[in-house]
C-alpha positions, 0 to 999 in steps of 0.5 A: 115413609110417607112424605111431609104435606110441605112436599105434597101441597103444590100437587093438590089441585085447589079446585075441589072435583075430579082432580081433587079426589083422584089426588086424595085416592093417589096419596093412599095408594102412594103410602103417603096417607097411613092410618097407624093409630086404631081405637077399637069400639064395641057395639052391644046388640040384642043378641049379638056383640060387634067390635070395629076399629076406627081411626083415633081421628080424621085421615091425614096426609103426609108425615108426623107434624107435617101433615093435614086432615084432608077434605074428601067429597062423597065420591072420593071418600068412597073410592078411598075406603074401597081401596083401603079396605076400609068403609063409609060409615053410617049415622048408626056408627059415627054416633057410636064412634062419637059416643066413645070419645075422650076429647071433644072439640067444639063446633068451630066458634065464630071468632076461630073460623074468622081467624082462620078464614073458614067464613066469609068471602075468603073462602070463595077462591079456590086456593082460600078453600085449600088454606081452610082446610089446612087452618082448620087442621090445624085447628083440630090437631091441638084436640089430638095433640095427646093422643086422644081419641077425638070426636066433634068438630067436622062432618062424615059422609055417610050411608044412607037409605035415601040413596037407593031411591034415587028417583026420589032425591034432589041430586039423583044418584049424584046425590050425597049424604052428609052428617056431624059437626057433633057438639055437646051443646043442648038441642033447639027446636026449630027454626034457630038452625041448631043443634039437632038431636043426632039420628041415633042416639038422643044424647048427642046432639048435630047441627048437621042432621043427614042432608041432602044439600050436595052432590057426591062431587062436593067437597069443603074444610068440614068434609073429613074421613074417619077410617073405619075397618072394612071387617069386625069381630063379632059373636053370638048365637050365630057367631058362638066361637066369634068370626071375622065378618065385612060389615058390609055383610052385617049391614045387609043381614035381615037380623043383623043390620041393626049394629050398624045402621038405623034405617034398615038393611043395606050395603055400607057403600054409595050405590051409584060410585063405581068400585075402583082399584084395590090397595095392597092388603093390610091386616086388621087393626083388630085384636080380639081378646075375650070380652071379659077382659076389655075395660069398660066405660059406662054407656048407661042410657044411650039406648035405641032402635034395640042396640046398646053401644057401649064405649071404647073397649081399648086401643090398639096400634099397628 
């Protein structure tokens, strides 16, 4: 059983950095950070069909009520979904996965984030930065209060292109990717700061486009996880009877790549993070039932770079 977050939180190091992550890491080994609640999401190609399962929302820590999204950097989120058997996503899926949401939340107004002291001077200090995690939890708990699967309010670390010319980046191969703070709002043109159309699909909107302000140490009250299944189900002329495959495999496919990122062939994972330890094995959140019987959300016009994502097919639970 995992341990309510009250017990957990004197151990979370304030200052984000190796400490920090290493906590994170050890909160998942320890069975203190399960992911029980899977939404399974399908994405329609040219020829082919994937289906992943993502977390409802943000990994948390600790036990029922008494838990907490907790903020991960780059580095941390990579080791965690390594030993998870779990992967970072790409702007290709986490449009996808926001595209499917039931429950919107918006990015955090003004008058909430000064309530609970996610601007300003009090989030200097180090343990104001945990307290802003912690409020900012909480205020994204009451999206999912009914269960819902939420989507908007935090941003992803994510694979990106870019990184595999490190030569060329601001930070080298310490360089992060960040991505979201999803929104319904209509897009602006330069220079007011945003919201932007997001890298995928022009009907979501971001105000945080791929960026390349960090380091893969960084971390904030914004820098969420979204579980993402390290394996799919997918068919089609090359998987007639359907097959199980790593994502990873499909996002190096020279045909495949294409249902799971938009900026070419490549691994899912951050290359410069080393691998680190393995979890125990789970079983897939994954059931594969024939496609003609999942329910079906429009996804008219929500088109781009030859994919068709269509929305949550059903959900599934462990």
């Amino acid at each position: 059983m995992p341990r309510p977050w009250d017990e957990l939180a004197s151990s979370w190091p304030a200052v984000p950095g190796e400490a920090r992550e290493a906590r994170a890491l050890r909160a998942l080994m320890d069975g203190d950070g399960p992911v029980d609640h899977w939404w399974q999401l399908e994405i329609e190609g040219v020829d082919h069909v994937l289906s992943i399962a993502v977390g409802r929302e943000p990994w948390r820590v600790g036990s029922g009520a008494d838990s907490v999204q907790v903020a991960v950097s780059h580095y941390g989120a990579q080791r965690i979904v390594d030993a998870a058997g779990w992967t970072l996503g790409s702007a290709r899926l986490h449009d996808a996965i926001v595209r499917a949401a039931t429950t919107w939340g918006a990015f955090i107004p003004a008058e909430q984030a000064t309530a609970i002291q996610i601007w300003g001077p009090a989030t200097k200090g180090a343990p104001a930065m945990t307290r802003a995690m912690v409020d900012a939890s909480r205020y994204r708990d009451e999206l999912g209060a009914s269960g819902a699967f939420v989507a908007g309010p935090w941003k992803e670390w994510i694979s990106d292109a870019r990184l595999r010319q490190p030569a060329g980046l601001p930070l080298g191969k310490k360089q992060g990717v960040n991505y979201g703070f999803w929104t319904p709002a209509p897009a602006v043109a330069p220079p007011t700061p945003g919201p932007r159309p997001s890298a995928t699909i022009p009907a979501l909107r971001v105000w945080q486009q791929p960026g390349l302000a960090h380091d893969y140490w960084h971390s904030d009250y914004s820098q969420l996880l979204r579980p993402i299944w390290g394996q799919g189900w997918i068919t089609g002329p090359r998987y007639p009877d359907g097959a199980l495959v790593d994502l990873d495999t499909i996002a190096t496919d020279a045909q495949l790549w294409r249902l799971v990122r938009h900026d070419g062939p490549g691994s899912l994972r951050h290359p410069w993070i080393p691998r680190g330890e393995a979890g125990p094995p789970g079983s897939t959140p994954l059931v594969v039932t024939p496609r003609s019987t999942w329910p079906r959300v429009a996804a008219a016009g929500i088109v781009g770079a030859g994919i068709a994502l269509a929305a949550v097919a059903y959900e599934v639970r462990l």
